[in-house]
C-alpha positions in Angstrom: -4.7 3.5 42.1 -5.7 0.0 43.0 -3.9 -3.0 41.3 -6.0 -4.5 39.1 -3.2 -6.9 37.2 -0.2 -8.6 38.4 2.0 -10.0 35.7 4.3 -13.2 37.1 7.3 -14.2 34.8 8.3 -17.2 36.2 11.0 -19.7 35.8 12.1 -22.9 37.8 14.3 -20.3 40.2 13.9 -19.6 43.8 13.2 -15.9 42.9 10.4 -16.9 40.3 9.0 -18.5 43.4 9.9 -15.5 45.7 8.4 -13.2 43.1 5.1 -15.3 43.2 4.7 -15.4 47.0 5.2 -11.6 46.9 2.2 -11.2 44.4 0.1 -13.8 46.4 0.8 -11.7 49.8 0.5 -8.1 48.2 -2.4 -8.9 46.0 -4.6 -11.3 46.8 -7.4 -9.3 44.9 -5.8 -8.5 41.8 -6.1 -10.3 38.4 -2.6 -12.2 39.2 -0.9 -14.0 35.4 2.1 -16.8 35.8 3.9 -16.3 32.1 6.5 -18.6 31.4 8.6 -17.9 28.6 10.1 -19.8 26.1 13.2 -19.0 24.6 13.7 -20.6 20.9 17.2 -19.6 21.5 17.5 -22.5 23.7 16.6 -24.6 21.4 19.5 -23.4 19.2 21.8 -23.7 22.0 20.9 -26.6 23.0 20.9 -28.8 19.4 24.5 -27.7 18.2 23.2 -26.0 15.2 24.9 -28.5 13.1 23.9 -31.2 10.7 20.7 -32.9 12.4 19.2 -29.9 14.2 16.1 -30.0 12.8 15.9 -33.1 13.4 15.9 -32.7 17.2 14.4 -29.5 17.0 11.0 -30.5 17.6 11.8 -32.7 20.2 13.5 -29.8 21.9 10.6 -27.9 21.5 8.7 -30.3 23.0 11.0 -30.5 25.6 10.7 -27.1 26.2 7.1 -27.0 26.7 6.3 -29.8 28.9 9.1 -27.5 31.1 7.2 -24.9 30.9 3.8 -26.7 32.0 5.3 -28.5 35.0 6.8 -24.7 36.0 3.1 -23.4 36.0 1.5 -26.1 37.4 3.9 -25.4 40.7 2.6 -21.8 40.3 -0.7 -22.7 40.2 0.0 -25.4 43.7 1.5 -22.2 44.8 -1.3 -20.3 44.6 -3.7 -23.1 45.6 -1.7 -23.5 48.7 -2.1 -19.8 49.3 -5.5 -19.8 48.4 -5.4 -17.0 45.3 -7.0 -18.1 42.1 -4.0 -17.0 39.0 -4.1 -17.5 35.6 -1.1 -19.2 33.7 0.3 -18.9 30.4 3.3 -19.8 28.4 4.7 -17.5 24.9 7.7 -18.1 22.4 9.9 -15.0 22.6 13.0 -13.5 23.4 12.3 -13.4 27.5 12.4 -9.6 28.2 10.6 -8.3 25.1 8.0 -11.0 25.3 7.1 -9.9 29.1 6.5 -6.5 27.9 5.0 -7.4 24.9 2.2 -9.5 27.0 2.4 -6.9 29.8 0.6 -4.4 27.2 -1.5 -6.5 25.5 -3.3 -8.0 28.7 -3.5 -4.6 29.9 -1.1 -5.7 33.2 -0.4 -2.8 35.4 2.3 -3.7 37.3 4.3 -6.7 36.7 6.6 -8.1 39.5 10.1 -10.1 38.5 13.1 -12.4 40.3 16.3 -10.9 40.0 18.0 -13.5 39.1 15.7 -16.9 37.3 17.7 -19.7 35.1 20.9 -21.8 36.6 24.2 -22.0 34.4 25.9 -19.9 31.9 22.7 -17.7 31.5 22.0 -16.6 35.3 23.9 -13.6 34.3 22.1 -12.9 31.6 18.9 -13.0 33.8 19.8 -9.9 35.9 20.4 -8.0 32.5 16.0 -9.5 32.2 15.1 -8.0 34.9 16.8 -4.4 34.2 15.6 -4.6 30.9 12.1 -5.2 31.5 12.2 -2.6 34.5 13.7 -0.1 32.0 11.0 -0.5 28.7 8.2 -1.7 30.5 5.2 1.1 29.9 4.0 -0.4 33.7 5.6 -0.2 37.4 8.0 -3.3 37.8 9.3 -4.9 41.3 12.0 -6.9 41.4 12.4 -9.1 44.3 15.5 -9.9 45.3 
């Protein structure tokens, strides 16, 4: 059964970038969707939770998703440069449910991932993405390593 649509989560990692090219090279023909997601945990994590978070929580937010444009605007150069047309998209969400959740609704049948996406304290935490979404996804996933 032929690909018909790719499912990109990407993030500002190498592997995001990795996982990309792959999708670009493999299926040039295919419906091919960049999702970024946005974690309102950060948001959280980032303002303290103390006495003025909501203060800065919009600007967070904000923050957040002007990240989130610049990181599909490099897929979309990626893709350019490649010469695939993709379609982007950002959602609010925890990461690995979100990318199953938009996996099924826009009928994605396969969706390929980075091992590893996100620096610091949570790189960890982004292998345990990838296995989860491999595990609950209702499509094929390949991780690239």
């Amino acid at each position: 059964m032929a690909t018909k649509h790719v499912l990109v989560p990407v993030d500002d990692s190498d592997r995001a970038t990795q996982a990309l090219e792959f999708v670009l090279e493999e299926y040039p023909d295919a419906k091919i969707t960049a999702l970024h997601v946005i974690d309102p945990g950060d948001f959280y994590a980032a303002t303290g939770i103390e006495g003025g978070a909501m203060a800065n929580y919009e600007q967070i937010r904000e923050n957040h998703e002007r990240r989130a444009e610049q990181i599909l605007e490099r897929a979309q150069n990626q893709a350019e440069e490649a010469g695939v047309e993709i379609e982007t998209d950002h959602v609010l969400g925890g990461v690995s449910r979100t990318i199953i959740e938009y996996a099924d609704e826009h009928d994605a049948d396969q969706i390929v991932i980075g091992s590893h996406g996100r620096t610091g304290a949570s790189r960890i935490l982004l292998g345990s993405v990838a296995e989860k979404v491999a595990r609950r996804s209702p499509v094929p996933v390949t991780i690239i390593r």
